[in-house]
MDAnalysis code that builds the backbone (N, CA, C; Angstrom):
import MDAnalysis as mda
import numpy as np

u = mda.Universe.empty(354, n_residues=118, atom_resindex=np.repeat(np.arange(118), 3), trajectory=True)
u.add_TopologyAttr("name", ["N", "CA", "C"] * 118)
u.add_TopologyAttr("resid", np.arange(1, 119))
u.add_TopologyAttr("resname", ["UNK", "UNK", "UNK", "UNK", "UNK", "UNK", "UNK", "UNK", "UNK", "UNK", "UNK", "UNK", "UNK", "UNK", "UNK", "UNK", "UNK", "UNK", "UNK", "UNK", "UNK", "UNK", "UNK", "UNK", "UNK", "UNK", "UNK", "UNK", "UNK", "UNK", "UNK", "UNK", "UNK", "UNK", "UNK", "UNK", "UNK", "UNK", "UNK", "UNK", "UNK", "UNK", "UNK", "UNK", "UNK", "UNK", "UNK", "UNK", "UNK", "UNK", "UNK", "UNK", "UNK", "UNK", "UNK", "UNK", "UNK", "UNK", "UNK", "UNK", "UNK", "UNK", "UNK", "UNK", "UNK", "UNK", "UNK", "UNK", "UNK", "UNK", "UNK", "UNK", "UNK", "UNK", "UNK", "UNK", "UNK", "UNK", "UNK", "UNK", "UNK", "UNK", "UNK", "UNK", "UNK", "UNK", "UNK", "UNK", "UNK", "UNK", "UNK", "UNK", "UNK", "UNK", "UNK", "UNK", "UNK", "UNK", "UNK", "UNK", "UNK", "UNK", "UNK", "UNK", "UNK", "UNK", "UNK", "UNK", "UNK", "UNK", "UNK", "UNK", "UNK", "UNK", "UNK", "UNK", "UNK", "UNK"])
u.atoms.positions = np.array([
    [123.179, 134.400, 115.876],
    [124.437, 133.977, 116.448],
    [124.382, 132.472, 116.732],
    [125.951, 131.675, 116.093],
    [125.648, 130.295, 116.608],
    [125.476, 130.052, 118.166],
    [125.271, 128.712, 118.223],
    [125.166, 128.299, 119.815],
    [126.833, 128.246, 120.349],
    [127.287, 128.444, 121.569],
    [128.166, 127.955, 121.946],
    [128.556, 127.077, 122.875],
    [129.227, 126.339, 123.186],
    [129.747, 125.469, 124.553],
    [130.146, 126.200, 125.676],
    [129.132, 125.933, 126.413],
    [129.435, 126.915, 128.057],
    [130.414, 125.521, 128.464],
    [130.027, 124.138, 128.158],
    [131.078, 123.325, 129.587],
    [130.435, 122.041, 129.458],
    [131.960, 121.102, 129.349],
    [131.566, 119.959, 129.218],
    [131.347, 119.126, 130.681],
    [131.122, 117.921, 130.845],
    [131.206, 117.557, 131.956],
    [131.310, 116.393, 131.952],
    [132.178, 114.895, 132.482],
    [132.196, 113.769, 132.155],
    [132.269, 113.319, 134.016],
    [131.462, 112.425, 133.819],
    [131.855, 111.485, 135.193],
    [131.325, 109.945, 134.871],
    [132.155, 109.132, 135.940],
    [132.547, 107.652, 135.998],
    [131.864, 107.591, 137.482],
    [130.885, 106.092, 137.337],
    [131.069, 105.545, 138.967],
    [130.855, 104.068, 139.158],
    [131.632, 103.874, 140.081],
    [131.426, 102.380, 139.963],
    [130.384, 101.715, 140.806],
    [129.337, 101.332, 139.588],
    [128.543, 100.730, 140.200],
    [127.801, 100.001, 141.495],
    [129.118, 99.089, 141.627],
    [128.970, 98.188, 143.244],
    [129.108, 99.004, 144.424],
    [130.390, 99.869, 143.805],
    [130.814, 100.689, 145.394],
    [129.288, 101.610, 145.445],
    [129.065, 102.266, 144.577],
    [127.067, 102.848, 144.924],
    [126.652, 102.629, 145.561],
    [126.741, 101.050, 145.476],
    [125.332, 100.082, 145.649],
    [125.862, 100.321, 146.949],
    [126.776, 99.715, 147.597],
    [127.048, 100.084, 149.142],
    [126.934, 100.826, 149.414],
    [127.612, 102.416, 148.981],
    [127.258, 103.454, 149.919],
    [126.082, 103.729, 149.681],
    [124.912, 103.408, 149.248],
    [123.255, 103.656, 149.338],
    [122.726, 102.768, 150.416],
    [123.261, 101.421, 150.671],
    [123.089, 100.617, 151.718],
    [123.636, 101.120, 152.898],
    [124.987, 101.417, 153.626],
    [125.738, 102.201, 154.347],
    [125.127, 103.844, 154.981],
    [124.718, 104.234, 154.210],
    [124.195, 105.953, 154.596],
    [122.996, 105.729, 154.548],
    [121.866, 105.662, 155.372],
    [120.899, 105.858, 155.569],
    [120.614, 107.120, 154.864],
    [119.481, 107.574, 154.122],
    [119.264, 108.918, 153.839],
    [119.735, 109.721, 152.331],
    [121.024, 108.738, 151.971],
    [121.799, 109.233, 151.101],
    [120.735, 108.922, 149.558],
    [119.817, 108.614, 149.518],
    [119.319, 108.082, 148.810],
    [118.060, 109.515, 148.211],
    [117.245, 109.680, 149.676],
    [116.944, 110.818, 149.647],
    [117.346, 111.894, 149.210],
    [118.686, 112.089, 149.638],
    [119.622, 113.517, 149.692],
    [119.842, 113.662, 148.016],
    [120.382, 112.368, 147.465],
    [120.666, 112.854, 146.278],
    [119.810, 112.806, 145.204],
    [118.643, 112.226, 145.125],
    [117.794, 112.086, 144.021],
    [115.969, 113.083, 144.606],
    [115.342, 112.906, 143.191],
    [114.346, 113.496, 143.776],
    [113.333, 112.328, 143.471],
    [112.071, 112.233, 144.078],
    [110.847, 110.806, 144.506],
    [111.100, 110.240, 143.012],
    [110.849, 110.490, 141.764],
    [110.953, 110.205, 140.726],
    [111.571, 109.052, 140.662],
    [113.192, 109.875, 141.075],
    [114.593, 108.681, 140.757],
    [114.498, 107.506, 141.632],
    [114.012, 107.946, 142.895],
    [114.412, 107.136, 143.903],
    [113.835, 105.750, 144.358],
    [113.067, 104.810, 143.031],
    [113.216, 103.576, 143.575],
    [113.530, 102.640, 142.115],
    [114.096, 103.774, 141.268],
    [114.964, 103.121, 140.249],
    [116.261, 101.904, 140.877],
    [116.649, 101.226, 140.104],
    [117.787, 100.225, 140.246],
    [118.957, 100.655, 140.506],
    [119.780, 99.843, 141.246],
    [121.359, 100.751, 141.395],
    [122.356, 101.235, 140.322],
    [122.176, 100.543, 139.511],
    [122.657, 101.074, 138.164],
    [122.149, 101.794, 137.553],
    [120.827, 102.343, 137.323],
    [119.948, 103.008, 136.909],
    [120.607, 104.533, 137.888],
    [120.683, 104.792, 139.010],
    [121.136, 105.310, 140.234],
    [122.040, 105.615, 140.093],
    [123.400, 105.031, 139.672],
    [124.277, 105.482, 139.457],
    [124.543, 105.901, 138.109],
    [124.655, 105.992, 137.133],
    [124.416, 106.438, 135.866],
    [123.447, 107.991, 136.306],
    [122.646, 107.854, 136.920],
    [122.249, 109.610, 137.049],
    [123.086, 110.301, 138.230],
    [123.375, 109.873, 138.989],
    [124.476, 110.283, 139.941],
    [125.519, 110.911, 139.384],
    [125.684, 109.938, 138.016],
    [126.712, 110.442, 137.046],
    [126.766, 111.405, 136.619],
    [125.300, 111.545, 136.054],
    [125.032, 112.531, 135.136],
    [125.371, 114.108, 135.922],
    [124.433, 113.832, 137.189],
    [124.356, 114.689, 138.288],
    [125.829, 115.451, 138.215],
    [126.745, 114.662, 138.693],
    [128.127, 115.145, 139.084],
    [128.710, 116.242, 137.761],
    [128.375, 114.919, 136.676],
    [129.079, 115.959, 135.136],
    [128.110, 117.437, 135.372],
    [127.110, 117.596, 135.731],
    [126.101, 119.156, 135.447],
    [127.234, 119.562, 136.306],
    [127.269, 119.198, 137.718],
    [128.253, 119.906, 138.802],
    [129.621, 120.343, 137.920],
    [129.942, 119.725, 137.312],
    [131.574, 119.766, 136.470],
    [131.247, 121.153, 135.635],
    [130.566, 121.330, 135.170],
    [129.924, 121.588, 133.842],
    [130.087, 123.669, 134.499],
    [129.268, 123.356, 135.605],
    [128.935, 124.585, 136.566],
    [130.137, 125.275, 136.995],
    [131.172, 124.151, 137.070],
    [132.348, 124.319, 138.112],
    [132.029, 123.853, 139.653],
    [131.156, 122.863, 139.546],
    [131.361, 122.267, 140.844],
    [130.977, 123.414, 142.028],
    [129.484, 124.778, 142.225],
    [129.219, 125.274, 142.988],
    [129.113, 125.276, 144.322],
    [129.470, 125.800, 145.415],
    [128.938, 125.557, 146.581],
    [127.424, 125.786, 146.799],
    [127.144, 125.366, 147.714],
    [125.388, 125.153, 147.869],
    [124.815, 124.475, 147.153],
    [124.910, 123.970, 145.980],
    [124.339, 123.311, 144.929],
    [123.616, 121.799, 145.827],
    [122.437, 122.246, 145.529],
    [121.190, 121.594, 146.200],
    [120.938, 120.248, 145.412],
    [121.308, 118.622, 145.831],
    [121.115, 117.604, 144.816],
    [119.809, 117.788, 143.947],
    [119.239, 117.816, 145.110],
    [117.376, 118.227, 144.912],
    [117.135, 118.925, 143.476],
    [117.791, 119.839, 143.119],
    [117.330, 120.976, 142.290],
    [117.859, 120.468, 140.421],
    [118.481, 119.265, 140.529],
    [118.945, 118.657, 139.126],
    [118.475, 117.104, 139.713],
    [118.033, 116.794, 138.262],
    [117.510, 115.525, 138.418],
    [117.269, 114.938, 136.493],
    [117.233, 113.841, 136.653],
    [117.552, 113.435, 135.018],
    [115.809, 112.757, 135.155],
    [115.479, 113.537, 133.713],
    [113.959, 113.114, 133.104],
    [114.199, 111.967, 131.947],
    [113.283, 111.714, 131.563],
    [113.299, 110.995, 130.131],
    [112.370, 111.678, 129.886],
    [112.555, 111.533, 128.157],
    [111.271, 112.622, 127.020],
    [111.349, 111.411, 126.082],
    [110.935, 111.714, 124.919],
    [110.350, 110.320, 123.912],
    [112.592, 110.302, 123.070],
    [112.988, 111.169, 123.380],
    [114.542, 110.795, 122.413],
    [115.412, 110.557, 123.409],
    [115.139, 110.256, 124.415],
    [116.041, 109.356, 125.716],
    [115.918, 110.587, 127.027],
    [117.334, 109.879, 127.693],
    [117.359, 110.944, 129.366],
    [117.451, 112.663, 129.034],
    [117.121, 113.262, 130.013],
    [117.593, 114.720, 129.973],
    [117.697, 115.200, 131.142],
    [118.582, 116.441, 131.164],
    [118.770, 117.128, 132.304],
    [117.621, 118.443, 132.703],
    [117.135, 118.323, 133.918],
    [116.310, 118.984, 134.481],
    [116.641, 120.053, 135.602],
    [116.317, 121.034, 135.596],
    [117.352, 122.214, 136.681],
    [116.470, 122.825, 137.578],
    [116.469, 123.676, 138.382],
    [116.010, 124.209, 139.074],
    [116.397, 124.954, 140.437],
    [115.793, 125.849, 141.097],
    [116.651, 126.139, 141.942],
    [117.993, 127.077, 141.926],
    [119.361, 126.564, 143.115],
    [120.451, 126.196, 142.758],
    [121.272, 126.018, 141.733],
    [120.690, 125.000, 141.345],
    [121.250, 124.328, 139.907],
    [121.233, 125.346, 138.794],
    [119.602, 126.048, 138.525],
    [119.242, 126.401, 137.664],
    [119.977, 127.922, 137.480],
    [119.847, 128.448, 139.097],
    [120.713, 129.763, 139.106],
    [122.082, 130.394, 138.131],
    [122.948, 129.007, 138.310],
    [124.283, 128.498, 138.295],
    [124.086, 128.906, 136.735],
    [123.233, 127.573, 136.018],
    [123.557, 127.605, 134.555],
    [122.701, 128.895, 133.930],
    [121.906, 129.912, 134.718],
    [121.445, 130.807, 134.287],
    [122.437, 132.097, 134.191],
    [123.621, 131.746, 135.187],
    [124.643, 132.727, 135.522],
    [126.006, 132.783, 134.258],
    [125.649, 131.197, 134.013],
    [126.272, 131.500, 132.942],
    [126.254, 130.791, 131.443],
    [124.837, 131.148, 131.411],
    [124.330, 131.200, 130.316],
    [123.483, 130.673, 129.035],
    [123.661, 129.032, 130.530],
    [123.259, 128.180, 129.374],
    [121.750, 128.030, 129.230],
    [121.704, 127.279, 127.990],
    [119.791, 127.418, 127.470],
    [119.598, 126.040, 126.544],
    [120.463, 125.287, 126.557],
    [120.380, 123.894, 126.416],
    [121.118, 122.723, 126.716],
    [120.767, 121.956, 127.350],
    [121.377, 120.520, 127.946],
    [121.779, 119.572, 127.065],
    [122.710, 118.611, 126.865],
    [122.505, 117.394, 126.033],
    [123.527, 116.401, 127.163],
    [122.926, 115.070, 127.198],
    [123.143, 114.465, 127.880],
    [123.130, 112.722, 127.443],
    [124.573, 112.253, 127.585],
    [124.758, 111.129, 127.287],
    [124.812, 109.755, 128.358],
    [123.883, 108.915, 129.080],
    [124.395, 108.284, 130.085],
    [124.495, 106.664, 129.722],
    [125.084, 105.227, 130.438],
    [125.432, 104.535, 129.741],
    [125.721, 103.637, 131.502],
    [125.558, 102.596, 131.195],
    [125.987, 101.819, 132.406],
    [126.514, 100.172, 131.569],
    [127.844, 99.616, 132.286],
    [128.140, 98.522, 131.517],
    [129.326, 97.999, 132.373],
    [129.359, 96.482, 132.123],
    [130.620, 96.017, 132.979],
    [130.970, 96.803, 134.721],
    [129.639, 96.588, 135.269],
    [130.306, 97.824, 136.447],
    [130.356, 99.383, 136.603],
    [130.439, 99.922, 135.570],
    [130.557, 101.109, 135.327],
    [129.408, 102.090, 134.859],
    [129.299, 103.139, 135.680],
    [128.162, 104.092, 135.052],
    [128.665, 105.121, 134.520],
    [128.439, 105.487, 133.363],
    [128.973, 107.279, 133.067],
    [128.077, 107.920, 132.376],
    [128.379, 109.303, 132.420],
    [127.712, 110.275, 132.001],
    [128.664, 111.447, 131.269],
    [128.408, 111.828, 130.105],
    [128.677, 113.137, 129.693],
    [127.583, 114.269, 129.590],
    [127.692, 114.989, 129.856],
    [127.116, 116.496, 130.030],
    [127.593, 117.717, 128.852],
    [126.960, 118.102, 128.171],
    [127.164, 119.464, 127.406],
    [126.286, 120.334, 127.649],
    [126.820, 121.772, 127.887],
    [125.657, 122.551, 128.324],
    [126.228, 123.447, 126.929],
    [125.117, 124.345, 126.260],
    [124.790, 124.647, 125.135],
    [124.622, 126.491, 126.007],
    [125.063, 127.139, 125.044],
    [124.730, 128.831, 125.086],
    [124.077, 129.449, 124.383],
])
């Protein structure tokens, strides 16, 4: 059987405003990334934030969904999405069994697309 599209997911963020609310919220830094991410660059930061949000899209945006439990890796053919947990529950619920993940930062702007694969 071919693969199918469980759910796309696209998100935008603007860079600068990030950069403040990571300066502004004590903690927020913690909350949303895991040790890995967290002394990457603000653009670097936001571009997975991105990514982050599109998995959330992707899921339908779950309650409980633990930042902690998704987090973006690199492998030798660029970024990827990593699950666990929460997260992992979600796309186990419905169905998915492969990630592909596009992220991109430029002029201000970070984005991410998300495809989750069945």
């Amino acid at each position: 059987m071919a693969p199918m599209i469980v759910g796309i997911g696209v998100d935008v963020v603007d860079i600068e405003r990030f950069g403040r609310q990571l300066e502004r919220t004590p903690g927020l830094r913690d909350r949303l990334f895991v040790p890995a991410e967290r002394e990457l660059n603000t653009r670097s930061l936001a571009a997975r934030f991105a990514a982050k949000e599109a998995v959330a899209k992707v899921l339908g945006a779950p309650a409980g969904m633990n930042w902690q439990d998704c987090w973006i890796g690199l492998d030798r053919n660029g970024p990827t999405v990593q699950v666990k947990g929460t997260v992992l529950a979600v796309a186990e619920a419905k169905g998915v069994k492969r990630w592909h993940l596009s992220i991109s930062h430029d002029g201000g702007i970070a984005t991410a697309t998300v495809l989750a694969e069945g």
